[in-house]
N, C-alpha and C positions, 0 to 999 in steps of 0.2 A: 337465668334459671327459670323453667317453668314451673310454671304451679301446682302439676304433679308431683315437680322433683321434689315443692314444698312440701306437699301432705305426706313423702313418704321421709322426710325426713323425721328426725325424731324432736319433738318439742323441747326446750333446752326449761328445766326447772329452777326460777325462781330460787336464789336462796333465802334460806327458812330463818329470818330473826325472830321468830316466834314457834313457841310448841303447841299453840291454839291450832287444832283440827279445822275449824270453821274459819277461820283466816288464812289457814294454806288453801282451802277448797275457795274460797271467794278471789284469793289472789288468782288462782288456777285458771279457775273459770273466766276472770277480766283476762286473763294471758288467750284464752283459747277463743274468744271475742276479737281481741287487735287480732290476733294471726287469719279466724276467718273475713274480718272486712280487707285486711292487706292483702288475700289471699282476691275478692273479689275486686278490686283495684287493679290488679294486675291483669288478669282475666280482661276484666273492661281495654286495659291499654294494648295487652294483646290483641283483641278483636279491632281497634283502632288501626293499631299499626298494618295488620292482617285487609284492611280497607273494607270493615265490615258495616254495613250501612246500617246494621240493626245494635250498633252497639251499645244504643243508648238504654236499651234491653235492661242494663244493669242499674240502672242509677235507681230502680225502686228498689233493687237488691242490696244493693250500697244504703240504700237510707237506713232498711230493714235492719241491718248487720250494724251499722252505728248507733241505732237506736239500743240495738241488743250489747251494744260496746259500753255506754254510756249506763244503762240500766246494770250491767257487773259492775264498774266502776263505782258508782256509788251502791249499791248492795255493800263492797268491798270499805268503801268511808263509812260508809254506815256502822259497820261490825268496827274496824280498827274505832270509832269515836265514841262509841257505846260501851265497848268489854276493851279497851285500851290496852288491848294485846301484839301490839305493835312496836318496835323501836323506831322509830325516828332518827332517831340519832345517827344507830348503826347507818342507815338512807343514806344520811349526809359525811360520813366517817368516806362510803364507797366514793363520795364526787371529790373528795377533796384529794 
């Protein structure tokens, strides 16, 4: 699958253990973080594959984009550890 076919696909939503406004938008946002650093990983190993001698082009892109993964991420712990509007539970209910 190429990486157009990703962005035109539709982002699959997070289910909502919580009615906090500000915890579905911080989950959202860590979701739309991984999809674009996966989104430049791929990218990257297509230009690989492609035998493209500039591919290394992306790896500041790739830092950029995990830095911005990492900065939702805890944005997102931050909010569920502070206004503890999260289930846990429910989390661990889905792995078992």
């Amino acid at each position: 699958m190429q990486s157009d076919e990703l962005s035109r696909k539709p982002l699959p939503t997070p289910a909502r253990h919580s009615g906090c406004g500000e915890h579905n938008r911080l989950l959202d946002d860590f979701g739309v973080a991984v999809r674009e650093l996966l989104e430049l990983h791929e990218q990257q190993w297509g230009a690989i594959i492609e035998g493209d001698n500039d591919s290394y082009r992306f790896d500041v892109l790739i830092h950029m984009a995990n830095e911005k993964k990492q900065s939702a991420k805890y944005a997102y712990l931050r909010h569920v550890e502070a206004h503890g509007c999260s289930d846990f539970n429910a989390l661990n209910q889905t792995r078992a």
